[in-house]
C-alpha positions, 0 to 999 in steps of 0.5 A: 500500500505504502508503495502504491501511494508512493506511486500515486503521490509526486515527490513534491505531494509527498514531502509537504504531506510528510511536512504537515504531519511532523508540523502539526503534531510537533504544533499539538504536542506543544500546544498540550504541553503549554495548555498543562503548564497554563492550567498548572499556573492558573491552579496555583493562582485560585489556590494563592487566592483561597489561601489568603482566606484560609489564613485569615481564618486561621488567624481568627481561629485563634483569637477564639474568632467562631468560624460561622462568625468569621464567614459571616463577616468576610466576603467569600472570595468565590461564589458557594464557597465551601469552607470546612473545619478539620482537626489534625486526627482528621474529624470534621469540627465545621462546615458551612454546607453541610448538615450533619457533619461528614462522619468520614476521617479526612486524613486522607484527602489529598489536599490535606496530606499536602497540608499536613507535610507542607503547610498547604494544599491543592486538588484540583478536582475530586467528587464529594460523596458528603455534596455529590459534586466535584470540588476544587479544594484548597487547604492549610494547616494550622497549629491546631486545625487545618482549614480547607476551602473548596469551590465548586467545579462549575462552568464557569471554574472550568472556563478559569481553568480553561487553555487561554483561547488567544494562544490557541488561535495564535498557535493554530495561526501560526500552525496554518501560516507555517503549513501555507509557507510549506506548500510552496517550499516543498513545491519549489524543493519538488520543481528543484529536484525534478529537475535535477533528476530529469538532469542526472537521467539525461547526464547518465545517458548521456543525452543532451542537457542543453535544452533544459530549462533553467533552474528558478530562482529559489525563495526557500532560504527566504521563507526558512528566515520568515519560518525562523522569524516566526518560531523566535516570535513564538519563542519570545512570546511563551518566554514572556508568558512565562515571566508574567505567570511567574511574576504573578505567582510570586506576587501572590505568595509575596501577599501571602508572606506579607500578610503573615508577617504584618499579622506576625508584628500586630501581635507583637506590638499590641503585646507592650500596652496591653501588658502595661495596661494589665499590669497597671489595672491588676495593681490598682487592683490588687493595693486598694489602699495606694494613695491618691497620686499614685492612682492617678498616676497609674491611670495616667499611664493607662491612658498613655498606653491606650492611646498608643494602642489607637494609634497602632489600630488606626495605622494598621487599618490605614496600612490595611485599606492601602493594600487590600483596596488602593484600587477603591480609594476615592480621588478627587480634586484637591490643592497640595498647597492646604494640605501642607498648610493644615499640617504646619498649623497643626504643629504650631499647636503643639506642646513648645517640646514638640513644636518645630518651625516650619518653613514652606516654600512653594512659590505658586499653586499646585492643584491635582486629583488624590485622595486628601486624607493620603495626601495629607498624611504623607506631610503629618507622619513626616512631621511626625517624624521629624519631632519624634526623633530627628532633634532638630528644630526646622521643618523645610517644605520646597517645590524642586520641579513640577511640569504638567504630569507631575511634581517633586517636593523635598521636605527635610529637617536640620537634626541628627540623621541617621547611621547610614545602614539604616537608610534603606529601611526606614520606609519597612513596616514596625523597623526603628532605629532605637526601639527602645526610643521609639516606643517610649515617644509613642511612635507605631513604627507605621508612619514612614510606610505609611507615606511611601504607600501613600505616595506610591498610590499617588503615581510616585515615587520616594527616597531618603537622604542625610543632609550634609548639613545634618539632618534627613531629607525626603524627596518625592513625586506626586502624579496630578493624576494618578 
C-alpha cells in the first residue's frame, strides 16, 4: 500500500504531506504541553487566592474568632464557597454546607496530606460523596486545625481553568501560516529536484542537457528566515508568558508572606500596652489602699498606653485599606498647597517640646486629583517624624520641579540623621532605629510606610537622604493624576 501511494503521490505531494504531519503534531504536542503548564499556573493562582482566606481564618481561629462568625463577616472570595473545619486526627469540627457533619476521617484527602507535610494544599478536582459534586479544594494547616476551602467545579471554574483561547488561535495561526509557507517550499524543493533528476537521467545517458530549462530562482532560504522569524516570535512570546505567570505567582505568595508577617508584628506590638495596661489595672487592683497620686498616676499611664494602642489600630487599618483596596480609594480634586498648610498649623499647636518651625516654600499653586486624607498624611507622619526623633528644630517644605504630569517636593529637617545602614529601611513596616526610643515617644513604627504607600498610590515615587548639613531629607513625586 505504502508503495502504491508512493506511486500515486509526486515527490513534491509527498514531502509537504510528510511536512504537515511532523508540523502539526510537533504544533499539538506543544500546544498540550503549554495548555498543562497554563492550567498548572492558573491552579496555583485560585489556590494563592483561597489561601489568603484560609489564613485569615486561621488567624481568627485563634483569637477564639467562631468560624460561622468569621464567614459571616468576610466576603467569600468565590461564589458557594465551601469552607470546612478539620482537626489534625482528621474529624470534621465545621462546615458551612453541610448538615450533619461528614462522619468520614479526612486524613486522607489529598489536599490535606499536602497540608499536613507542607503547610498547604491543592486538588484540583475530586467528587464529594458528603455534596455529590466535584470540588476544587484548597487547604492549610494550622497549629491546631487545618482549614480547607473548596469551590465548586462549575462552568464557569472550568472556563478559569480553561487553555487561554488567544494562544490557541495564535498557535493554530501560526500552525496554518507555517503549513501555507510549506506548500510552496516543498513545491519549489519538488520543481528543484525534478529537475535535477530529469538532469542526472539525461547526464547518465548521456543525452543532451542543453535544452533544459533553467533552474528558478529559489525563495526557500527566504521563507526558512520568515519560518525562523516566526518560531523566535513564538519563542519570545511563551518566554514572556512565562515571566508574567511567574511574576504573578510570586506576587501572590509575596501577599501571602506579607500578610503573615504584618499579622506576625500586630501581635507583637499590641503585646507592650496591653501588658502595661494589665499590669497597671491588676495593681490598682490588687493595693486598694495606694494613695491618691499614685492612682492617678497609674491611670495616667493607662491612658498613655491606650492611646498608643489607637494609634497602632488606626495605622494598621490605614496600612490595611492601602493594600487590600488602593484600587477603591476615592480621588478627587484637591490643592497640595492646604494640605501642607493644615499640617504646619497643626504643629504650631503643639506642646513648645514638640513644636518645630516650619518653613514652606512653594512659590505658586499646585492643584491635582488624590485622595486628601493620603495626601495629607504623607506631610503629618513626616512631621511626625521629624519631632519624634530627628532633634532638630526646622521643618523645610520646597517645590524642586513640577511640569504638567507631575511634581517633586523635598521636605527635610536640620537634626541628627541617621547611621547610614539604616537608610534603606526606614520606609519597612514596625523597623526603628532605637526601639527602645521609639516606643517610649509613642511612635507605631507605621508612619514612614505609611507615606511611601501613600505616595506610591499617588503615581510616585520616594527616597531618603542625610543632609550634609545634618539632618534627613525626603524627596518625592506626586502624579496630578494618578
Amino acid at each position: 500500500m505504502a508503495t502504491a501511494l508512493k506511486s500515486r503521490l509526486s515527490y513534491h505531494q509527498r514531502l509537504f504531506l510528510l511536512l504537515i504531519v511532523f508540523s502539526w503534531s510537533l504544533m499539538g504536542c506543544f500546544i498540550l504541553f503549554q495548555y498543562g503548564r497554563e492550567k498548572h499556573f492558573k491552579a496555583e493562582w485560585l489556590n494563592g487566592q483561597l489561601q489568603l482566606f484560609n489564613l485569615r481564618l486561621l488567624d481568627a481561629l485563634k483569637e477564639g474568632v467562631d468560624p460561622a462568625d468569621f464567614i459571616a463577616r468576610h466576603d467569600e472570595p468565590y461564589e458557594e464557597l465551601r469552607v470546612t473545619l478539620i482537626d489534625r486526627s482528621g474529624k470534621v469540627l465545621f462546615d458551612n454546607r453541610l448538615d450533619p457533619l461528614p462522619a468520614t476521617n479526612h486524613l486522607d484527602r489529598h489536599e490535606v496530606v499536602e497540608a499536613l507535610a507542607h503547610g498547604t494544599g491543592y486538588t484540583i478536582r475530586r467528587h464529594s460523596a458528603s455534596a455529590d459534586r466535584n470540588f476544587f479544594y484548597s487547604a492549610m494547616a494550622g497549629e491546631q486545625y487545618i482549614v480547607r476551602t473548596a469551590v465548586p467545579y462549575t462552568v464557569s471554574l472550568r472556563d478559569v481553568l480553561a487553555a487561554d483561547s488567544e494562544f490557541l488561535w495564535f498557535m493554530l495561526g501560526v500552525t496554518l501560516l507555517m503549513s501555507f509557507a510549506g506548500y510552496f517550499a516543498t513545491r519549489r524543493l519538488g520543481e528543484n529536484i525534478t529537475r535535477l533528476n530529469a538532469f542526472a537521467k539525461r547526464a547518465e545517458r548521456g543525452e543532451r542537457i542543453d535544452d533544459l530549462p533553467p533552474f528558478p530562482h529559489d525563495e526557500l532560504g527566504e521563507i526558512s528566515s520568515h519560518i525562523i522569524r516566526l518560531y523566535a516570535q513564538l519563542q519570545k512570546t511563551t518566554a514572556d508568558r512565562d515571566r508574567e505567570h511567574a511574576l504573578a505567582l510570586h506576587e501572590e505568595q509575596e501577599k501571602i508572606r506579607i500578610k503573615k508577617q504584618l499579622t506576625n508584628n500586630i501581635n507583637h506590638e499590641l503585646k507592650t500596652p496591653v501588658a502595661a495596661i494589665q499590669g497597671y489595672l491588676e495593681t490598682l487592683l490588687a493595693n486598694p489602699q495606694l494613695d491618691a497620686a499614685k492612682r492617678a498616676a497609674f491611670v495616667g499611664k493607662s491612658l498613655e498606653q491606650t492611646e498608643r494602642l489607637r494609634r497602632l489600630l488606626a495605622d494598621v487599618s490605614t496600612i490595611t485599606r492601602m493594600d487590600e483596596a488602593s484600587q477603591l480609594i476615592r480621588k478627587e480634586p484637591v490643592v497640595l498647597n492646604d494640605l501642607i498648610d493644615e499640617a504646619a498649623a497643626d504643629m504650631e499647636l503643639r506642646p513648645a517640646e514638640q513644636r518645630l518651625r516650619v518653613t514652606i516654600d512653594l512659590p505658586r499653586r499646585i492643584e491635582m486629583v488624590g485622595s486628601p486624607s493620603l495626601l495629607s498624611s504623607i506631610f503629618r507622619n513626616l512631621m511626625d517624624n521629624a519631632a519624634a526623633y530627628s532633634g532638630g528644630r526646622d521643618i523645610f517644605i520646597r517645590l524642586i520641579d513640577e511640569d504638567d504630569e507631575q511634581c517633586t517636593i523635598l521636605f527635610a529637617d536640620n537634626g541628627i540623621g541617621v547611621d547610614e545602614e539604616h537608610l534603606p529601611h526606614l520606609f519597612e513596616r514596625f523597623y526603628r532605629v532605637d526601639k527602645g526610643r521609639s516606643r517610649k515617644l509613642g511612635g507605631t513604627g507605621l508612619g514612614l510606610s505609611i507615606v511611601k504607600n501613600a505616595v506610591m498610590i499617588h503615581g510616585g515615587t520616594i527616597e531618603v537622604h542625610n543632609r550634609r548639613q545634618g539632618g534627613l531629607e525626603f524627596i518625592f513625586t506626586l502624579r496630578k493624576r494618578s
